[in-house]
C-alpha positions in Angstrom: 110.7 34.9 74.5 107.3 33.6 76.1 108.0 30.5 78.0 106.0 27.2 76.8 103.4 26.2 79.5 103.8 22.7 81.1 101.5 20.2 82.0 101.6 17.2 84.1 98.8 14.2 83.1 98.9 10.9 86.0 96.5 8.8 85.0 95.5 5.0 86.1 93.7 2.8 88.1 91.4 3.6 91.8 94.2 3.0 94.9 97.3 3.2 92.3 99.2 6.1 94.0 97.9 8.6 91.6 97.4 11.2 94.4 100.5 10.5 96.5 102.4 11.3 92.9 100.7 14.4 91.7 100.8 16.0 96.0 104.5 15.2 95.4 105.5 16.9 92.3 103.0 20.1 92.9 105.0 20.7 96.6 108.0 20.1 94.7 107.5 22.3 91.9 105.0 24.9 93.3 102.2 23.2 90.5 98.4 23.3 90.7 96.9 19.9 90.6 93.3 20.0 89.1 90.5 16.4 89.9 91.0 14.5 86.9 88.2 12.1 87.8 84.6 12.3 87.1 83.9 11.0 91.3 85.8 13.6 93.3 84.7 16.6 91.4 81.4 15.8 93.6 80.9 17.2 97.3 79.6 14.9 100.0 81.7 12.1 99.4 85.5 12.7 100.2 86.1 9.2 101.6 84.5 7.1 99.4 86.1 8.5 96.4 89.2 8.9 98.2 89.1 12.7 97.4 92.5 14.0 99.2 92.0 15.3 102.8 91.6 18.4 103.9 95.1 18.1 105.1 96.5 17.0 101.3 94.6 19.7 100.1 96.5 22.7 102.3 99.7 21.7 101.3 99.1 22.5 97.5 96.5 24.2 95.6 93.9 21.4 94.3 91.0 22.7 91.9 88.0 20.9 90.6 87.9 18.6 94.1 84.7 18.9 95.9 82.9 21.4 94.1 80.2 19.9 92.2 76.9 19.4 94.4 75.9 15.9 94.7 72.7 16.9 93.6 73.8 17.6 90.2 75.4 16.0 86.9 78.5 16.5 85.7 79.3 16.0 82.4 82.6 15.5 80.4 81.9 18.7 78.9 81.3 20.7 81.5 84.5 19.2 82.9 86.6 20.7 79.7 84.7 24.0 80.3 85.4 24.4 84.0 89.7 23.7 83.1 89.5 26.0 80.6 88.4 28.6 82.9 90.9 27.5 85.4 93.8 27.7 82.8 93.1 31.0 82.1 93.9 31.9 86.2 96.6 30.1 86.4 100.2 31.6 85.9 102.0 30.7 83.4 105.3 29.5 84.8 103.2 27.3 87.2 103.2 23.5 86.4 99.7 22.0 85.9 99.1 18.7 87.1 96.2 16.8 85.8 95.7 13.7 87.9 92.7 11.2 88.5 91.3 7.6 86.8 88.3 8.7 84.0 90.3 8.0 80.9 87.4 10.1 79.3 88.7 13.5 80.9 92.3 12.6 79.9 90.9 12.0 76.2 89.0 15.5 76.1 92.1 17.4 77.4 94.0 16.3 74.7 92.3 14.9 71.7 88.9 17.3 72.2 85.5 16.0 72.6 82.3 15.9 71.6 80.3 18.5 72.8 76.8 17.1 72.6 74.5 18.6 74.3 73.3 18.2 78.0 70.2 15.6 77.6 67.1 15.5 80.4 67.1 12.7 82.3 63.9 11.8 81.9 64.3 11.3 78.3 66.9 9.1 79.0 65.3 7.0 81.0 62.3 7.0 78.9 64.7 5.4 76.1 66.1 2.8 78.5 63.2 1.5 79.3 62.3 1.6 75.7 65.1 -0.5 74.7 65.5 -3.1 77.8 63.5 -5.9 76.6 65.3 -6.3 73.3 68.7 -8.2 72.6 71.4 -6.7 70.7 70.1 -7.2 67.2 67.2 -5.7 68.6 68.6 -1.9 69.7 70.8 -2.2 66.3 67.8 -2.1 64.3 65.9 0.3 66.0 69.3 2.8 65.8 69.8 1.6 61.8 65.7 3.1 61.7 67.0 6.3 63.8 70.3 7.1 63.4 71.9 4.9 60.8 75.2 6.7 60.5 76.3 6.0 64.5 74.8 2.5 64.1 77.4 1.8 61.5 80.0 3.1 63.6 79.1 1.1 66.7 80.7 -2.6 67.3 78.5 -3.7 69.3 75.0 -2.2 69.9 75.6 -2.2 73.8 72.7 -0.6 76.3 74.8 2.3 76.8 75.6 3.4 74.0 72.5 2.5 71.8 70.6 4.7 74.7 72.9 7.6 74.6 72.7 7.6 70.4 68.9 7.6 70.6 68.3 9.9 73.4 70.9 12.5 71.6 68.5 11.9 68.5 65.1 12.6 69.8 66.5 15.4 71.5 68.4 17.4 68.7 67.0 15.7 65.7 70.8 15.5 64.8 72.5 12.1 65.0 75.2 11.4 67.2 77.6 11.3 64.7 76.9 14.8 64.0 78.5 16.1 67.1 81.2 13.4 67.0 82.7 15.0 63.9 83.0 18.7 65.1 84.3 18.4 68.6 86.0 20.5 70.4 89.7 20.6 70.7 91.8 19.5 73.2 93.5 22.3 75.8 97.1 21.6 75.6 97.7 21.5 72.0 101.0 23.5 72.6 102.1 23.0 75.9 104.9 21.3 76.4 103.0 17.6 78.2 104.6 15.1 80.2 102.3 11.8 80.7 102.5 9.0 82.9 99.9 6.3 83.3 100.4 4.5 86.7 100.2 0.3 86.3 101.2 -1.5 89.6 101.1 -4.9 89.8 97.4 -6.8 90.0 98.3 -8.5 93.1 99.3 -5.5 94.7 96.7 -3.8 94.0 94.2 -5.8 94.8 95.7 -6.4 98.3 95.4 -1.7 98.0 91.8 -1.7 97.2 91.3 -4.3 99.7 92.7 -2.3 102.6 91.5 1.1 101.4 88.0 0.0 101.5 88.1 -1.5 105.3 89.8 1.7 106.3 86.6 4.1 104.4 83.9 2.0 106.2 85.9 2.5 109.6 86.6 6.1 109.1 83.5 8.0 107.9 82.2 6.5 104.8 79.3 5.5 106.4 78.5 8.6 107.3 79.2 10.1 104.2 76.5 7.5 102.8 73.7 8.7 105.9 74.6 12.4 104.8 73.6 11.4 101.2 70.6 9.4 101.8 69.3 12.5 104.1 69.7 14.5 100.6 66.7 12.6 99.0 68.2 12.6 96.0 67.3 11.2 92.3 68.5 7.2 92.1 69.5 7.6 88.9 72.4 10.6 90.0 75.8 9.7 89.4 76.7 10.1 93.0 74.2 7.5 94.1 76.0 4.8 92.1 79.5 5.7 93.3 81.0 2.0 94.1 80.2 2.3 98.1 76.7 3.8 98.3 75.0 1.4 97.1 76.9 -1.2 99.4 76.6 0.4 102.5 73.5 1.8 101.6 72.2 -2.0 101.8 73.8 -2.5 105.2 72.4 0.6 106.6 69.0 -0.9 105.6 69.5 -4.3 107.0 69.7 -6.2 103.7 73.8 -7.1 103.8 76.0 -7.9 107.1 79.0 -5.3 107.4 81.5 -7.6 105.8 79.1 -8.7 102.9 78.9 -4.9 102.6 82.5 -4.2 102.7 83.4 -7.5 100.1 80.7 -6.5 97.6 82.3 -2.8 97.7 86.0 -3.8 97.5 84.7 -6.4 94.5 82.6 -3.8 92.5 86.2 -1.8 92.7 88.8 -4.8 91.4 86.2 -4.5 88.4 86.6 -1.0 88.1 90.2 -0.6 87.9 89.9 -3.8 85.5 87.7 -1.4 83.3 90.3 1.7 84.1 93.0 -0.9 83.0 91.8 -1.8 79.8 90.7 1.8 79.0 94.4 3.0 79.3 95.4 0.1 77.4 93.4 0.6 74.3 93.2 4.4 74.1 96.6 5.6 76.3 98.9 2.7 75.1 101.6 5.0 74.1 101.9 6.2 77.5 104.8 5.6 80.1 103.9 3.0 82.4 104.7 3.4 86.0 105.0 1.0 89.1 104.1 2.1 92.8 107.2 4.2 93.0 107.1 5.8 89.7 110.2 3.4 88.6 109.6 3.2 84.8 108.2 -0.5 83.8 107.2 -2.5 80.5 103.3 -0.9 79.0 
């Protein structure tokens, strides 16, 4: 009788644990943990998106960590692609052990996604700047006039979304919705899936995100951030809005003190896991909540 496979999916919030937990159960069980976040699969910056070390990383086998050039985009898709590769080399009595904060991944692994395709950035930006002057009844007319099927879907005609709707439009000539209805399905449909989203207290973690980012200016994000800049890359790459770049790129140029730097940094984060937080409320409520040390508490 063929054994079921088994997966392990830790999600939540930046500075919740999440890596501490998954290192722990991999050397415990001999499991692969594979970068469930859509930060750390970039190289470059290790510290500033508190990427495990070098020395995490030898004492279990970590994929998807690193191994992205920062030059480059790195979409959800591409993301589902690269795990199904890596499931098919992995044994299958080994644990897997999905583990990161982009609620999107999570979603794709096992609901499936959407597998528009890969749009150029400048068209994107050409559609941005198309749509920044007007308010939100504004961009909903001008996707009812383009795309009225995803307009009706949409709540609220936000920047984002609007932009991405049009943009997928003008590309493929095929609305949005188009893709949305035939996605791909998810990877673990049946393995036998144990999920855990970790939800310490705010306080706590707040007082985490606060000591995590004095310690990445004080050991090497900086220098992670002079290492980028020497790149010359494109503004508009996800790498170059990572929540520390743009902070400490200011202070490297003389237009924030250190500590202005290292506040606006460790604020831009609270509202990140805030985001992460109501993401895995809304779409991952049914999960198992857990606290710092994986006691079980109240969703």
């Amino acid at each position: 009788m063929t054994r079921q496979r088994s997966a392990v999916l830790i999600a939540g919030p930046t500075a919740s644990g999440k890596s501490s937990m998954a290192l722990a159960r991999a050397r415990a069980n001999g499991g692969v943990i594979v970068n469930t976040d859509a930060m750390q699969v970039y190289d470059t910056l290790r510290i500033i998106t508190a990427r495990p070390s070098v020395e995490e990383e030898a004492l279990a086998e970590h994929r998807l960590y690193g191994s992205v050039p920062a030059s480059q985009r790195f979409s959800t898709g591409q993301w589902l692609e690269a795990v199904r590769k890596i499931l098919g080399t992995v044994d299958a009595d080994r644990e897997v052990i999905f583990v990161g904060g982009t609620g999107l991944y999570f979603d794709a692994l096992t609901n499936g996604f959407a597998d528009v395709p890969e749009i150029s950035p400048e068209l994107t930006l050409q559609v941005q700047r198309e749509i920044e002057d007007l308010d939100e009844a504004g961009r909903m007319a001008l996707l009812i006039a383009e795309d009225p099927e995803t307009a009706r879907r949409l709540k609220v005609a936000d920047p984002q979304r609007v932009t991405r709707a049009l943009a997928v439009k003008r590309a493929t000539g095929k609305p949005l919705s188009a893709f949305q209805d035939n996605p791909q399905a998810g990877l673990l449909g049946d393995w036998v899936v144990e999920r855990f989203v970790l939800s310490p207290d705010r306080d706590v973690l707040r007082a985490r995100i606060a000591r995590r980012f004095e310690a990445m200016f004080a050991s090497g994000a900086v220098e992670e951030v002079e290492a980028l800049r020497a790149q010359n890359l494109d503004p508009s790459l996800p790498v170059m809005k990572a929540i520390g770049v743009p902070e400490i790129s200011d202070w490297l140029d003389g237009r924030l003190e250190r500590e202005e730097a290292i506040s606006l940094a460790t604020i831009a984060t609270h509202q990140y896991a805030k985001r992460q937080r109501t993401w895995f409320r809304n779409r991952m409520g049914d999960w198992p909540r857990l606290g710092l040390e994986g006691a079980a508490i109240d969703p």
